[in-house]
MDTraj code that builds the backbone (N, CA, C; nanometers):
import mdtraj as md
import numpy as np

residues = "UNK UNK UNK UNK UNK UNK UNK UNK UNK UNK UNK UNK UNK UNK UNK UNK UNK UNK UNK UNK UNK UNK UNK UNK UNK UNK UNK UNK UNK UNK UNK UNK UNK UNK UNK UNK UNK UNK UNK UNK UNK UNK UNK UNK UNK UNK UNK UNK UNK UNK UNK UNK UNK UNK UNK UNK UNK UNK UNK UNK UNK UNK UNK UNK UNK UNK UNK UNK UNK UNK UNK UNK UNK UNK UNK UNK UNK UNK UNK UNK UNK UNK UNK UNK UNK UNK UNK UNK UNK UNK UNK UNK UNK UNK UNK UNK UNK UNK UNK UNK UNK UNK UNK UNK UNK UNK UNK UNK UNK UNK UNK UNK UNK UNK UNK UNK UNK UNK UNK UNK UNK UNK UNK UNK UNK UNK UNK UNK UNK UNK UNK UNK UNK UNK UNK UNK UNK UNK UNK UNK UNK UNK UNK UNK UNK UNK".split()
xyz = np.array([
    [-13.2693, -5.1288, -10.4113],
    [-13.1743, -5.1049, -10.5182],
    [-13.0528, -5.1946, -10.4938],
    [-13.0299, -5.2432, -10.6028],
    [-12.8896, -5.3571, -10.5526],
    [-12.8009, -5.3287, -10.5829],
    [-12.7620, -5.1888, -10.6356],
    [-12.6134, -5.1611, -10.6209],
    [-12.6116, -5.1090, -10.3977],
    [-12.6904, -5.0389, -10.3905],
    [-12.6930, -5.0153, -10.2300],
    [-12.6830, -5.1091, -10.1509],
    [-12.7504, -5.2445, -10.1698],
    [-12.7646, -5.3534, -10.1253],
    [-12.6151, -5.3968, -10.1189],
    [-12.5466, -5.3868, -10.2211],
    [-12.4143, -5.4319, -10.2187],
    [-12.3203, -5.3698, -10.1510],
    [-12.3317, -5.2955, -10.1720],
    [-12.2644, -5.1405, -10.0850],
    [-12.2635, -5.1762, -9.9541],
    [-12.4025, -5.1793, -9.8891],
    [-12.3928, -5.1750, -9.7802],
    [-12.3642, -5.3332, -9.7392],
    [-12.3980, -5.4066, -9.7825],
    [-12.3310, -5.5536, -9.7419],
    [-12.1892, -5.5525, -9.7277],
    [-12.1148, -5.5008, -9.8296],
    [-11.9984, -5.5121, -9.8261],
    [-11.8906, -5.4219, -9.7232],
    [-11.9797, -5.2917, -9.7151],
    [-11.9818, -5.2562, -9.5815],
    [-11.9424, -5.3011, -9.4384],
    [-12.0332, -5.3864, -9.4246],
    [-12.0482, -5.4893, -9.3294],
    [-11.9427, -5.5608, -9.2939],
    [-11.9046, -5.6232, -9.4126],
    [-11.7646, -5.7390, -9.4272],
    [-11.6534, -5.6426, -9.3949],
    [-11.6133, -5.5044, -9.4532],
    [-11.5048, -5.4510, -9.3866],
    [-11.5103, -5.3550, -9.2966],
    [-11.6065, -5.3810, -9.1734],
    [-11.6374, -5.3076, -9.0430],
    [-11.5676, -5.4256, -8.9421],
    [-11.5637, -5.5174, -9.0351],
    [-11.5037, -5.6106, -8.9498],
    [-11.3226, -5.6203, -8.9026],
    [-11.2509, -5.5455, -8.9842],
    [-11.1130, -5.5158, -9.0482],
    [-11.0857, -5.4502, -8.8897],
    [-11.1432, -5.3891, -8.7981],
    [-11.0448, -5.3270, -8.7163],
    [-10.9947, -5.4799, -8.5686],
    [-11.1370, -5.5951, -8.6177],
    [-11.0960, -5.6976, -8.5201],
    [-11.0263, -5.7563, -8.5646],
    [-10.9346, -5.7924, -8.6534],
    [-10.8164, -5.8522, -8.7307],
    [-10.7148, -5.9050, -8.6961],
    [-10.6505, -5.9397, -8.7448],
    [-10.5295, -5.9619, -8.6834],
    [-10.4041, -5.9063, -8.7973],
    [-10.3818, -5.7624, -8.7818],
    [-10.3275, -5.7002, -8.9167],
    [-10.1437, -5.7235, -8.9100],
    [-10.1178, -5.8041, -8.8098],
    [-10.0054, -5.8491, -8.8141],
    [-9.9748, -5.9351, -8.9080],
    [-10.0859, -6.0219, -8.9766],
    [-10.1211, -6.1020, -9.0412],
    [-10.1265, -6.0625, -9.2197],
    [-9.9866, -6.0682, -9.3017],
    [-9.9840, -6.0144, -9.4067],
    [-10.0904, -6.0906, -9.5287],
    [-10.1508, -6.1890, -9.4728],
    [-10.2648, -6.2159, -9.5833],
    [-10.3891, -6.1434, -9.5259],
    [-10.4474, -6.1164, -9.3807],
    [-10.5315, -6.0300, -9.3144],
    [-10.5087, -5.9301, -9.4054],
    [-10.3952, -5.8466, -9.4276],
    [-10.4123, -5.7005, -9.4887],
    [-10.4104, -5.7054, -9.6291],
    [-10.3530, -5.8128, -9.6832],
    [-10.3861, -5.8125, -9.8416],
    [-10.5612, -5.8224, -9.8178],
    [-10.6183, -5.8849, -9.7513],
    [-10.7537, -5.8743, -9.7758],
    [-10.8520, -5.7861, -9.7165],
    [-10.7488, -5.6704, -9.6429],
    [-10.8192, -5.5675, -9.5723],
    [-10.8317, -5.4659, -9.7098],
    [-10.6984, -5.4884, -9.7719],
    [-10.7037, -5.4020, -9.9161],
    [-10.7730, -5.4504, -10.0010],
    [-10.7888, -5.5312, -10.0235],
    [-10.8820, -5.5895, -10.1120],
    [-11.0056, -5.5442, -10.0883],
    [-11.0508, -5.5330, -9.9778],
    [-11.1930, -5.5723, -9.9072],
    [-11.2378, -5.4175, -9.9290],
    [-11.1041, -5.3036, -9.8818],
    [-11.1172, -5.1597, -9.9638],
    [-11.1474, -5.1628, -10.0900],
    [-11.0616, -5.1971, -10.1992],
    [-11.0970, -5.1655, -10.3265],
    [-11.2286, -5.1974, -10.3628],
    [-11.2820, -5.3255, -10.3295],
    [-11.4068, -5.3653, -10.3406],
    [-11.5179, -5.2276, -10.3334],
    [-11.4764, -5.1728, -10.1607],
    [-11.5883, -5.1218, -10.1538],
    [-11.5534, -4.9834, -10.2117],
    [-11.4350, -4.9187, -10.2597],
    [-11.4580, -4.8096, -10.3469],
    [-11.5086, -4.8100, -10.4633],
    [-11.5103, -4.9812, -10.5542],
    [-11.5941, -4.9558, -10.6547],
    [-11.7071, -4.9445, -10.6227],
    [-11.7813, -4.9990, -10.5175],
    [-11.9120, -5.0328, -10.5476],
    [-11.9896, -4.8929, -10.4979],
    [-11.8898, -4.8580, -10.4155],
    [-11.9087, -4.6699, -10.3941],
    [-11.9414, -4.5484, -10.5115],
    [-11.8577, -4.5818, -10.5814],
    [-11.8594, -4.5158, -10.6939],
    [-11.9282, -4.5223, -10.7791],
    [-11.9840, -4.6794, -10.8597],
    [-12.0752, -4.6945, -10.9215],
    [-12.1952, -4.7166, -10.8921],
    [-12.2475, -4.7165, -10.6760],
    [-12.3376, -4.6885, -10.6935],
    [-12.4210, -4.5104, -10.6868],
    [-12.2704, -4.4285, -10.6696],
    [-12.2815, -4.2587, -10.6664],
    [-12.3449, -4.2697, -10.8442],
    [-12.3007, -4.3728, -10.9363],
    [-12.2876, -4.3349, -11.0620],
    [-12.4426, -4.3648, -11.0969],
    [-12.5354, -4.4390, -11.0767],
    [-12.6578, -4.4789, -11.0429],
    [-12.7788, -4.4009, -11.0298],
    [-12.6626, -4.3528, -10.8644],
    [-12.7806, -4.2253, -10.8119],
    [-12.7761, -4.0957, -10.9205],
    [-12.6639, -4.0688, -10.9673],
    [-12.6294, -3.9358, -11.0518],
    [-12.7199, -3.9389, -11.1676],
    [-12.7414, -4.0661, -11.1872],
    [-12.8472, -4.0800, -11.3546],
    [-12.9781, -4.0698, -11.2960],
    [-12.9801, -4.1262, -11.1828],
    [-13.1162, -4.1320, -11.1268],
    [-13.1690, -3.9851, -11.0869],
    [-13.0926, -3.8927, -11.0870],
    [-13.1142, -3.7336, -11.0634],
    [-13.1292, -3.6844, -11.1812],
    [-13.0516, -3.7322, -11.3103],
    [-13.0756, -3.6757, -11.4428],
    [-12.9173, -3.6054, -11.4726],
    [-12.8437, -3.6429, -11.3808],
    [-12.6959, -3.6139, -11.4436],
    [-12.6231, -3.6681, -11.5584],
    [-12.5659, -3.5916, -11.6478],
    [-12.5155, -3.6052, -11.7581],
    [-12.4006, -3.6834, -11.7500],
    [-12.3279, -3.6081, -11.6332],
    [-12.1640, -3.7324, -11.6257],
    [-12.1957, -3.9088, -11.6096],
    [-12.2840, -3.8850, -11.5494],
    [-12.2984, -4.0729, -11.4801],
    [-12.2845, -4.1361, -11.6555],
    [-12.3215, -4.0918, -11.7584],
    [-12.3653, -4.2170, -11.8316],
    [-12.2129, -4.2405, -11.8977],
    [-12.1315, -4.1975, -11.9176],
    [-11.9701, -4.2064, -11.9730],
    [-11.8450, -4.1633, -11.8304],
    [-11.9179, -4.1257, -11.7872],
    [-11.8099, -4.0752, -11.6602],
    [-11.6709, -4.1187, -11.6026],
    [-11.5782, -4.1146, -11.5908],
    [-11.4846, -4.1806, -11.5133],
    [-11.5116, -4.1557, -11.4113],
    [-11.4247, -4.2856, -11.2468],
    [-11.4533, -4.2595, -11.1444],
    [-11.4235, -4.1106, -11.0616],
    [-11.3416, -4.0635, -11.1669],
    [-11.3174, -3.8676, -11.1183],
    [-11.4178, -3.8487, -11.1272],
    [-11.4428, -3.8463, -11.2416],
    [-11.5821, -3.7574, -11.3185],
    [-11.7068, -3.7649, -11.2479],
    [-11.7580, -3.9082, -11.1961],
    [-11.8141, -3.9710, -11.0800],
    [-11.8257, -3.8822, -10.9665],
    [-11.7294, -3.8778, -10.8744],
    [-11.6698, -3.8765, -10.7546],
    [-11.6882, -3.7257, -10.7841],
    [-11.6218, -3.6070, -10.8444],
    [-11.6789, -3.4892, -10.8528],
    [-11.8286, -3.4354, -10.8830],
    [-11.8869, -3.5206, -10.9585],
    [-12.0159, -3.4697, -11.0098],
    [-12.0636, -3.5244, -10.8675],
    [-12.0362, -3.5952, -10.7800],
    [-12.1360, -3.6391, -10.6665],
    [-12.0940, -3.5609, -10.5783],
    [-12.0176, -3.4852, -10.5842],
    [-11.9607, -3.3771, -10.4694],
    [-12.0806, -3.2442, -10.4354],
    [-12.0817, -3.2710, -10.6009],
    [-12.2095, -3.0877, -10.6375],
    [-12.3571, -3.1153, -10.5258],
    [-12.3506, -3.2921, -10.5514],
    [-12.4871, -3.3294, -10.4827],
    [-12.4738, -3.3914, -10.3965],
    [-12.3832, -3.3936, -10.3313],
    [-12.3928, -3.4481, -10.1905],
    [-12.2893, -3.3966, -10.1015],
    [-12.3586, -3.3036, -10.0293],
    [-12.2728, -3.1969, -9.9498],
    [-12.1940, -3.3184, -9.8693],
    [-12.2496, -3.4002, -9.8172],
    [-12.2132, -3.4899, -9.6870],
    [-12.1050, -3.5774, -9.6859],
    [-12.0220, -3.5585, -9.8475],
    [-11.9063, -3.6091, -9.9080],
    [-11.7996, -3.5613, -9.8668],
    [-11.6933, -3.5736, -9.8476],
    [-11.5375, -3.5051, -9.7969],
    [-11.4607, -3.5114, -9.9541],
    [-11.4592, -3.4662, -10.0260],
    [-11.4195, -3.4499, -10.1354],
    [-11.3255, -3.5064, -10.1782],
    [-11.2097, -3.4280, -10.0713],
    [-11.0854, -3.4591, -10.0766],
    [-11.0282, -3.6322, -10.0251],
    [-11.0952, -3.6472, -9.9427],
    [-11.0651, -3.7987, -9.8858],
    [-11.1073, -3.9140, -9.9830],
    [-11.2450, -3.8549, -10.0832],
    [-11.2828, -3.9298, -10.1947],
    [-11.2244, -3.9590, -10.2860],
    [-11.1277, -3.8345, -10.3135],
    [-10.9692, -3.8234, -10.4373],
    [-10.8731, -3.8811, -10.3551],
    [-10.8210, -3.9413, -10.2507],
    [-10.7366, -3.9276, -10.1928],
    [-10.7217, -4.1439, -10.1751],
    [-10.8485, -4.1929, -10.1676],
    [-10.9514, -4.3039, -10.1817],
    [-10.8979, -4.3476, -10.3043],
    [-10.9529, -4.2722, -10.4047],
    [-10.9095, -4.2888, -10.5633],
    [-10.7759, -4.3499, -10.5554],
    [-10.6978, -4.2754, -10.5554],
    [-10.5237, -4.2790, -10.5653],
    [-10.4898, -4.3451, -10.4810],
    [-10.5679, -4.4123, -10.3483],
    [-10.4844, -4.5392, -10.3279],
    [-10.5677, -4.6373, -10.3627],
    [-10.6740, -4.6623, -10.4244],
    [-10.7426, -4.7743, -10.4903],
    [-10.6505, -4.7683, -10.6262],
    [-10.6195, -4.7004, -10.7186],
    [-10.5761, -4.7204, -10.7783],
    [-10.3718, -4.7238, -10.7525],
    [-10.3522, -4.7521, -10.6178],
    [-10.1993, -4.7534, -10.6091],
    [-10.2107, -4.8985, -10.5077],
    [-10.3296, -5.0040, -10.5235],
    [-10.3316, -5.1357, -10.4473],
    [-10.2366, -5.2158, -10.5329],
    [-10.2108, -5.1885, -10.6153],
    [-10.1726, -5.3213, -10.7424],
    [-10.0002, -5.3141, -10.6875],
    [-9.9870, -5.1537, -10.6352],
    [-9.7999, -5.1414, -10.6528],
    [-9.7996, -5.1192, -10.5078],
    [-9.8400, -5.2074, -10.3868],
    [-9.8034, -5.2242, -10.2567],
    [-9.7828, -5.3485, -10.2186],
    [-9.6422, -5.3365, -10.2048],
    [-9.5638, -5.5230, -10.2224],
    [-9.4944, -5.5226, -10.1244],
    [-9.4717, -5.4449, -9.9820],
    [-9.3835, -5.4578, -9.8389],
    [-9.5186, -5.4531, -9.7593],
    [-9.5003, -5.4887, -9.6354],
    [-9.5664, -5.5482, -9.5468],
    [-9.5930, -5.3885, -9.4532],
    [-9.4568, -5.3004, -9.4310],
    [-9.5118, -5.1823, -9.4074],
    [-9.6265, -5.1163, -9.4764],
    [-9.5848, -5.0746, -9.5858],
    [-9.6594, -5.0053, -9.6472],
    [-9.8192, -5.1064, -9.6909],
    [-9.8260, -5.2258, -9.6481],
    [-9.9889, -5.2177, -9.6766],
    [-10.0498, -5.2324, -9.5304],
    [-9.9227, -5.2155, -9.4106],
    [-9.9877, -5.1547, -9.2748],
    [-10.0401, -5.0587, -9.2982],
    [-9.9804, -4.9520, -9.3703],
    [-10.0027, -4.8231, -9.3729],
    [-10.1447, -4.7679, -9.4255],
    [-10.1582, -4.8593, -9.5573],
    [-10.2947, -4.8873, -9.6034],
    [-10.4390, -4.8870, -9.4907],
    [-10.3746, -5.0209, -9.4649],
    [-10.4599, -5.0812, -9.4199],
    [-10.5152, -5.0018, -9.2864],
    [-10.4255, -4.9296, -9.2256],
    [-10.4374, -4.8535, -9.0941],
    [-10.5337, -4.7025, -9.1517],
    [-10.4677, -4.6823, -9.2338],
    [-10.5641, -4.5434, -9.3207],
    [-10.7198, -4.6507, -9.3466],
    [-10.7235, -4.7227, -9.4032],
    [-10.8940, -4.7654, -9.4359],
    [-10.9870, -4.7623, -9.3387],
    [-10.8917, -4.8858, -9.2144],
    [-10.9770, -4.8817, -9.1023],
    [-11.0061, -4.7042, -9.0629],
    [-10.8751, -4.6428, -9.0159],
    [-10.8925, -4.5289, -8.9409],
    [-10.9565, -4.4277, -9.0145],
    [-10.9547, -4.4209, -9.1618],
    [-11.0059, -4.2963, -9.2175],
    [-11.1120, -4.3092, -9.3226],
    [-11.1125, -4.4242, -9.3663],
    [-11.2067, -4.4284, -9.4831],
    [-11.2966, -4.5392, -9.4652],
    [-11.2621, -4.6006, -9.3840],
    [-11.4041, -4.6918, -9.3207],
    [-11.5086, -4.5659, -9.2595],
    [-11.5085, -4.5216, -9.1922],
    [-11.5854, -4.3850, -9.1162],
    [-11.6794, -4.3197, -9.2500],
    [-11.5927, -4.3009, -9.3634],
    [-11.6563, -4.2094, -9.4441],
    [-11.7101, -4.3224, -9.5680],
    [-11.6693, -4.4298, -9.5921],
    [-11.7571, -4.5473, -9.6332],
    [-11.8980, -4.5326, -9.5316],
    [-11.8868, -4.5387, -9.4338],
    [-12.0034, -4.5363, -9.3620],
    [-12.0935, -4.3900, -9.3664],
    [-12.0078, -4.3089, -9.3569],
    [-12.1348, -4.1347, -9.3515],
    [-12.1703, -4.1561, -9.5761],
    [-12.1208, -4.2048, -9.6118],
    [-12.1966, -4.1889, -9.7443],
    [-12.3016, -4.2853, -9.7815],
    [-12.3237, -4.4352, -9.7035],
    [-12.4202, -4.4513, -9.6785],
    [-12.5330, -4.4075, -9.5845],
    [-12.5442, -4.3761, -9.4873],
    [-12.5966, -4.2617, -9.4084],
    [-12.6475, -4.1328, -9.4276],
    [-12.5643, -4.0730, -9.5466],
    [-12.6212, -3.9684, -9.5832],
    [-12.7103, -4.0260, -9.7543],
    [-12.6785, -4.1266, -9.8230],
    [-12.7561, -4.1616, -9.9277],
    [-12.8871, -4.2220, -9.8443],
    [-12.9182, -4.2842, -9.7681],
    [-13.0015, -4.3342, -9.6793],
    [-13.1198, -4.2232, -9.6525],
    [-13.0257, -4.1505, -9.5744],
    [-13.1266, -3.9896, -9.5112],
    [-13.1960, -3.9446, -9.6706],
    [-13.1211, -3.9198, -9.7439],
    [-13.1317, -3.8469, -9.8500],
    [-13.2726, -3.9495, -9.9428],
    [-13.2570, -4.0798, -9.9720],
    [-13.2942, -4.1294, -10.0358],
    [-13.4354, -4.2302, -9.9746],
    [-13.3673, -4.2591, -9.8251],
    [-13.4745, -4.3127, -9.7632],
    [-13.5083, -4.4674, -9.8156],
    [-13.6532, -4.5095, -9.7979],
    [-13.6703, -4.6268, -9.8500],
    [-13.6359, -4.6734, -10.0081],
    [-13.6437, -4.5951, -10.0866],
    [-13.6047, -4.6007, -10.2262],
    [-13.4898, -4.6819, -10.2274],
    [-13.3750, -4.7019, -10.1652],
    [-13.2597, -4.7515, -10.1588],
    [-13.2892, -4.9145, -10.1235],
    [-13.4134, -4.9363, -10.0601],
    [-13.4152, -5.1010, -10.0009],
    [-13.4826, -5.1491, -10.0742],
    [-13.5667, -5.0830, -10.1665],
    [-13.6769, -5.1372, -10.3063],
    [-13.6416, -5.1790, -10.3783],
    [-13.6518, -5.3531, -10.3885],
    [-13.6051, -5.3833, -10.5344],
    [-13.5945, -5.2808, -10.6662],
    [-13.7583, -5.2799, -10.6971],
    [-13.8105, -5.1804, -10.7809],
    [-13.7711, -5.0571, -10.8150],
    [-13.6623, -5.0031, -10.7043],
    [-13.6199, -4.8396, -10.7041],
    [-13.5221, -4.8625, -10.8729],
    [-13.4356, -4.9461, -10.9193],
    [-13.3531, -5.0093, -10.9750],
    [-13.4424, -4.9862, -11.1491],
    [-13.5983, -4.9619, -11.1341],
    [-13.6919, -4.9360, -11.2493],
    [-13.6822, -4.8170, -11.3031],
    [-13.6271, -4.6830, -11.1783],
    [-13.6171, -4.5333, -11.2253],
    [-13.5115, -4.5204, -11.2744],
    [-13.4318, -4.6109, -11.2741],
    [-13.3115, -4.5650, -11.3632],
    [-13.2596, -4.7047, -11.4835],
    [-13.1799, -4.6435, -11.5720],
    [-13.1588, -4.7091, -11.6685],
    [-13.0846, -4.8581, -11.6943],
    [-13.1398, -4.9382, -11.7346],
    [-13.1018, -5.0737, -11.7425],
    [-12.9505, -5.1208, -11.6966],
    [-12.8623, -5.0452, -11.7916],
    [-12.6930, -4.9887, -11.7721],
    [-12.6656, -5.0221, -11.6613],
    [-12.7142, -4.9010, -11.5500],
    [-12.6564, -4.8801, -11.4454],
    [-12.7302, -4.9133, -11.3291],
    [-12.7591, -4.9786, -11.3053],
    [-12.8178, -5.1338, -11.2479],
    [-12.7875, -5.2831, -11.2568],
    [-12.7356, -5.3533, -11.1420],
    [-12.6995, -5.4863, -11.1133],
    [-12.7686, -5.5575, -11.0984],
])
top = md.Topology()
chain = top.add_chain()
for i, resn in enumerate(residues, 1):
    res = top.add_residue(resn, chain, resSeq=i)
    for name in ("N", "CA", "C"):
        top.add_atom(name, md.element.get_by_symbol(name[0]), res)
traj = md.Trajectory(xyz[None], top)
């Protein structure tokens, strides 16, 4: 499936964020960056799996709407850290001092890199090979597929 494929690639690229050099104010513009990235691709590929179960929210959903309806089905989610994710993906645009995208940037590595990682891990367990199959990308609807 190539929204997973992406996911977890991109993954990859910001596991790399804690060897950094975050003294480095273009390092953390692109540690944030490298976050937002992977909360979309988080979200729309939760939005994927949700159609692929037969959920109603995935096909109009906002990333709330998203992010809660994947809560019901995936115990292995922290809910709150997922809303919490939200509101600073959507507060990247208005962080313009060098503290405050330490601050960021120190929360991604320390708190939401970890749980970027248990939601692939638990879609993995859950989903198994289906996730590495081109073909898996056939059970669900044209839309919501890359």
């Amino acid at each position: 499936m190539r929204k997973y494929e992406n996911y977890d690639a991109s993954l990859k690229v910001l596991r790399e964020a804690p060897s950094q050099d975050l003294s480095n104010e273009f390092v953390l513009g692109g540690v944030i960056d490298k976050f937002s990235l992977q909360f979309e691709l988080g979200w729309k590929l939760l939005k994927a799996l949700l159609a692929y179960e037969g959920s109603s929210v995935s096909a109009t959903g906002s990333p709330r709407d998203i992010l809660k309806e994947a809560f019901r089905y995936y115990d292995f989610m922290d809910d709150a850290l997922w809303l919490s994710m939200l509101r600073d993906r959507n507060n990247t645009a208005h962080v313009y001092d060098a503290r405050a995208a330490r601050r960021l940037a120190d929360t991604v590595i320390g708190v939401y890199l970890p749980e970027f990682e248990r939601l692939r891990d638990g879609l993995l367990a859950r989903y198994g090979a289906m996730l590495m199959e081109p073909d898996a990308a056939a059970a669900m609807t044209s839309h919501d597929v890359e």
